[in-house]
N, C-alpha and C positions, 0 to 999 in steps of 0.2 A: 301339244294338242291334248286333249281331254280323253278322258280312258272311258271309255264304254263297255259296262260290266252288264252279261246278259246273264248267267247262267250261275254267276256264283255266290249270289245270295241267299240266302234263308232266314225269312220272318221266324223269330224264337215263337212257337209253338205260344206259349204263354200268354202271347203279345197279342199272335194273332185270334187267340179265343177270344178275346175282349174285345176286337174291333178289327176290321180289314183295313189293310195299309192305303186304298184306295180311296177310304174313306176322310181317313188324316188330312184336311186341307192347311190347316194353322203352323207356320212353320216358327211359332213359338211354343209347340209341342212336340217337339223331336222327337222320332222314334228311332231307338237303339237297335241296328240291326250287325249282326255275324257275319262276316264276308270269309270264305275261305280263300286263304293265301297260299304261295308255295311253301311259306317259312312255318305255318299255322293259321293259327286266327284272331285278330284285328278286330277290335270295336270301333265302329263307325253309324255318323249318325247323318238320318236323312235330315237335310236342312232345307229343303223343299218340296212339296209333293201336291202338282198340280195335277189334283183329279183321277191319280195315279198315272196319267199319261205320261208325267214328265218326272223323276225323282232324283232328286241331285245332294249326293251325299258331302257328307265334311270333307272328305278326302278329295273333291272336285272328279268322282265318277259318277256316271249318268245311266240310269235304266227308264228307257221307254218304253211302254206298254199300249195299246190299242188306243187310237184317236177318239175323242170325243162322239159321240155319237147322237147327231142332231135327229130328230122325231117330228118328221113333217107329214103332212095329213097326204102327201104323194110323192112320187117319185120326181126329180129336176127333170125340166123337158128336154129334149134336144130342139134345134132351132130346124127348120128343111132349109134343104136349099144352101147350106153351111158345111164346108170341106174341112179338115183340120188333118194336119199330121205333125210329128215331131221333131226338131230338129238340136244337134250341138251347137251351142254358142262356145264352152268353153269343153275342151276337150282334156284336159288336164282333170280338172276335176268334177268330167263326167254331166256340168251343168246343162240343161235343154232349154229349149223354146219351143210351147204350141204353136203351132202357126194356125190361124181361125181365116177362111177368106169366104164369102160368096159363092156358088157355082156360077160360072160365065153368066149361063141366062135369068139367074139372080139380079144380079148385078147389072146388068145392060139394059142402059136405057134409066138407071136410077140417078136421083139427083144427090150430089156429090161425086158422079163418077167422073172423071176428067182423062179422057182417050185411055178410053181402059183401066186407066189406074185410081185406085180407091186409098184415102186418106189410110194412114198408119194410127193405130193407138196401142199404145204400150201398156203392160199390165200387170202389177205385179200383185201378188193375192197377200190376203191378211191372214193373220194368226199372231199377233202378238210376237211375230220375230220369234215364236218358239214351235207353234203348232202350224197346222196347216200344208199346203201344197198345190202346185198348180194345176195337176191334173186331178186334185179331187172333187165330185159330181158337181157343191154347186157354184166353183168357182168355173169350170167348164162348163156347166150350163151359161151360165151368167155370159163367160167370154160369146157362146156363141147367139149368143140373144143380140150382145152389140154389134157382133160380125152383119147380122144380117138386119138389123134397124137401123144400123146408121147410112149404108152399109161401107164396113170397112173390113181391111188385116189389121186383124186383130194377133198381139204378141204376148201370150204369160209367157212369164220368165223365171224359171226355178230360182230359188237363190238358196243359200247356205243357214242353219235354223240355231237359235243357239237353247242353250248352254254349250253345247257342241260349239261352236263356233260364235262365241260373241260376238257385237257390236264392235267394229266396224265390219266385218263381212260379209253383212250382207250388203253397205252401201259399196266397199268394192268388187263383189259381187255384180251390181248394178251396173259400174263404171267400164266392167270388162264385157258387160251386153252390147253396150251403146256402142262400145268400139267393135266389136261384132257386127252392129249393126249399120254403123258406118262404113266397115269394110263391105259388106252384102252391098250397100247402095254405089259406092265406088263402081265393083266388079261388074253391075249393071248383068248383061243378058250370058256376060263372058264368064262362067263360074261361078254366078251366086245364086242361091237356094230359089231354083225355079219359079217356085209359088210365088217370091217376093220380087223378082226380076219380071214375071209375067204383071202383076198386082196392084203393089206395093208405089205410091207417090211418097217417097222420103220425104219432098221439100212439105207436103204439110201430115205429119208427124203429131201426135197427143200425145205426153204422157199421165197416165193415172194409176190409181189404186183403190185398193180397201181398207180400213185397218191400218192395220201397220204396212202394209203393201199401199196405203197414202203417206202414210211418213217419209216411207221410202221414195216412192214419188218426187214428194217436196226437195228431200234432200239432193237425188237426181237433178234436176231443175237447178238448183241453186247451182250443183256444179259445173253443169252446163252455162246457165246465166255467166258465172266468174271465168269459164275457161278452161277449168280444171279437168270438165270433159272435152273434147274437142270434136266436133260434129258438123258444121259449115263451114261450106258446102261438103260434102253436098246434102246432108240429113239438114232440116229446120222444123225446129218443133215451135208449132202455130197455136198450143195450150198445154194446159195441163187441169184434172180434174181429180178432187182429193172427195173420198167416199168414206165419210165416218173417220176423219180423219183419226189417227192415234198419238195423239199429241197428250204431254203430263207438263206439272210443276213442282214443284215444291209448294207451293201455295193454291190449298185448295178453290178450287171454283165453290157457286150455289150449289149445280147440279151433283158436285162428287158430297158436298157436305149434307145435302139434303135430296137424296137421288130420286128421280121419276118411278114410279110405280111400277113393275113389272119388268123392271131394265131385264138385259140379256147377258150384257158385262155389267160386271160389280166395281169397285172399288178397289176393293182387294184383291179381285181377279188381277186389273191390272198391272196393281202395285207388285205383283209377284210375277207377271211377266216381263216387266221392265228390270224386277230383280234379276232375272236369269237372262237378258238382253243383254242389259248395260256392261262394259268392264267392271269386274268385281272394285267395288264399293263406291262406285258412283252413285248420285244423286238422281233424282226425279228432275234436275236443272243441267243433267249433263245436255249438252248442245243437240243430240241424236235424239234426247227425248223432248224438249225444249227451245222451240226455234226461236225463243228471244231473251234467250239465262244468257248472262255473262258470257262471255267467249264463243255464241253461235258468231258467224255472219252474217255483216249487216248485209237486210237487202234493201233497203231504201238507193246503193250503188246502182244494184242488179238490174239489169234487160229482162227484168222476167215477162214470160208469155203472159196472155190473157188466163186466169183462173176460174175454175165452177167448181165452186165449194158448196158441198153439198151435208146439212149438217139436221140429222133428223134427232127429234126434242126429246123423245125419251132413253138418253143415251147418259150416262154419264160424262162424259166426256163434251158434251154439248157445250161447254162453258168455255173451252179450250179451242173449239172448234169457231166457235163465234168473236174469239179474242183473236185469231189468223188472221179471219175474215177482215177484221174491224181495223187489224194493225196496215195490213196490205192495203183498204180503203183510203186510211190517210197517209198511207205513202206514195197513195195517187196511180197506185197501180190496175190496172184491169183487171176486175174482179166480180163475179156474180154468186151471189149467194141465194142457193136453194137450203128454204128449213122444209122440213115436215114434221111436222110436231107433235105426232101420235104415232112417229116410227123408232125405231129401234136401232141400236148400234149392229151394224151391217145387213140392213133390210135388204141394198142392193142386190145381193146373191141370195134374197130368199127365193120363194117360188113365187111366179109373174100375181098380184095383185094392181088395185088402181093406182096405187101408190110408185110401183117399179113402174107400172105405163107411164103414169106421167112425168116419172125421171128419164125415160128413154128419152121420151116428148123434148125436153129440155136439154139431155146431151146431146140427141142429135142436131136440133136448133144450134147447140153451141157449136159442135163442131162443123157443122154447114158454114156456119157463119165466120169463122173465124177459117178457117182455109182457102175460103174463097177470097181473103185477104191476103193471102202467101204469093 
């Protein structure tokens, strides 16, 4: 595992008169930093430094510093009406799930409710596989916006962040939720997490994301489709919705070579998230970044659910998003594609505009419509 150095560094005086380390985004400008050892002292060099949140030295140690810090004209709302508490899925290593549900008289009497029990949507939050988290404000806002429009239980699910933890952990990560979350539907009213034995309709199940918490998504999905997870009965997921999804290549799109005005992710944002994702020295066409390089999974095989792909136009990543959509169409798969074309990569979790209404509008339509086929 990766060594997490908090305390024993020091920017050479020198260095830092001429610029703050926070400032250094270009990780084709290393900066030479001091590390005290037991033995003495060690040159080492930061060979990544996103934003300063994230700095990842040559020696494969990691110092993180205070999350990003988004500047919106208000506070995220809470939803009324909307219960949530926390729960372990993996207990080894400390992983949770929110649980987001309705209050009874919420919920009673709404359409999609079927004897009490309200559809499942699963959710996993974005940040590039490096940043982010599930209980931060506005991915918690967000979760509890859909608890209560759709209305469902709603499930973020912590997962494991790399550098720390590369690529693949968080997709098994994922894979020991679902079995979590198959075991809670098994044990029914005999042992399993209340809220979800009171709630929770397994047999019609979503999964979705943001970000890289859509990659994730997709990946999930696939290995459900092939087997690899194993879920019915008694869990059956009746869709899946990918939001901005986080999809690269090796081959640039329009949007990354010639980017939309005002984007929120860069380019190189990415390109340095998926650096500190991927297993050291993979490519932008490894399969986890790429779901059609060489060596992914076909899914033209695959039983995949119906999809709403939701792909807003001022995104870089827009190219990549509409290339899913396009492949999944001609492989005859069920699929709907929502663009917005004056929104931004990860608008979904902004603060409520006309724009998130009328995505609610649409995922709730999806998911009405597609459970009442389970």
């Amino acid at each position: 595992m990766l060594q997490v150095r908090e305390s024993s560094v020091r920017v050479r005086e020198s260095e830092a008169s001429c610029k703050p380390v926070s400032s250094i985004l270009d990780r084709r400008s290393p900066i030479h930093i001091t590390t005290t050892m037991s033995g003495g002292t060690a040159e080492h060099v930061v060979v990544e430094d996103f934003f300063g949140v994230i700095k990842l030295f040559s020696d494969g140690s990691i110092v993180r510093g205070d999350e990003i810090t988004i500047t919106l004209p208000g506070p995220f709302p809470d939803a009324p009406g909307v219960q949530w508490k926390d729960a372990v899925y993996d207990a080894a290593r400390g992983l949770k799930v929110r649980v987001y549900r309705p209050s009874p008289a919420a919920a009673a009497g709404s359409e999609g409710n079927n004897n009490n029990k309200l559809p499942v949507i699963v959710y996993f939050h974005g940040g590039g596989y490096c940043i982010g988290a599930y209980d931060q404000p506005m991915f918690h806002s967000s979760c509890q916006r859909l608890a209560a429009a759709i209305p469902a239980v709603v499930l973020s699910v912590q997962y494991r962040l790399a550098p720390e933890h590369r690529l693949p952990a968080a997709v098994d990560d994922a894979a020991t939720f679902f079995s979590w979350l198959r075991a809670q539907a098994a044990l029914g009213s005999a042992g399993a997490e209340p809220w979800l034995a009171e709630s929770a309709d397994f047999a019609r199940t979503f999964v979705s994301g943001v970000s890289a918490g859509a990659n994730l998504a997709h990946h999930a999905v696939v290995q459900i489709a092939s087997g690899q997870i194993a879920l019915d009965p008694p869990v059956r997921v009746a869709g899946y919705v990918l939001f901005s999804a986080f999809f690269v290549s090796e081959e640039r799109t329009a949007t990354e070579s010639d980017p939309p005005a005002g984007v929120s992710l860069t380019v190189a944002m990415a390109d340095q998230l998926w650096r500190m994702a991927l297993p050291v020295g993979a490519t932008r066409d490894h399969p986890l970044a790429n779901p059609f390089a060489p060596g992914s999974p076909s899914l033209e095989p695959l039983p995949l659910p119906p999809a709403l792909v939701v792909a807003p136009g001022r995104d870089v990543l827009f190219g990549h998003v509409l290339r899913y959509a396009a492949r999944l169409k001609e492989m005859g798969k069920a699929m709907e594609l929502a663009e917005f074309a004056e929104e931004r990569h990860g608008f979904s979790v902004g603060q409520p505009s006309e724009a998130t209404e009328e995505l609610m509008g649409i995922l709730k339509r999806f998911v009405h419509h597609h459970a009442a086929l389970s």
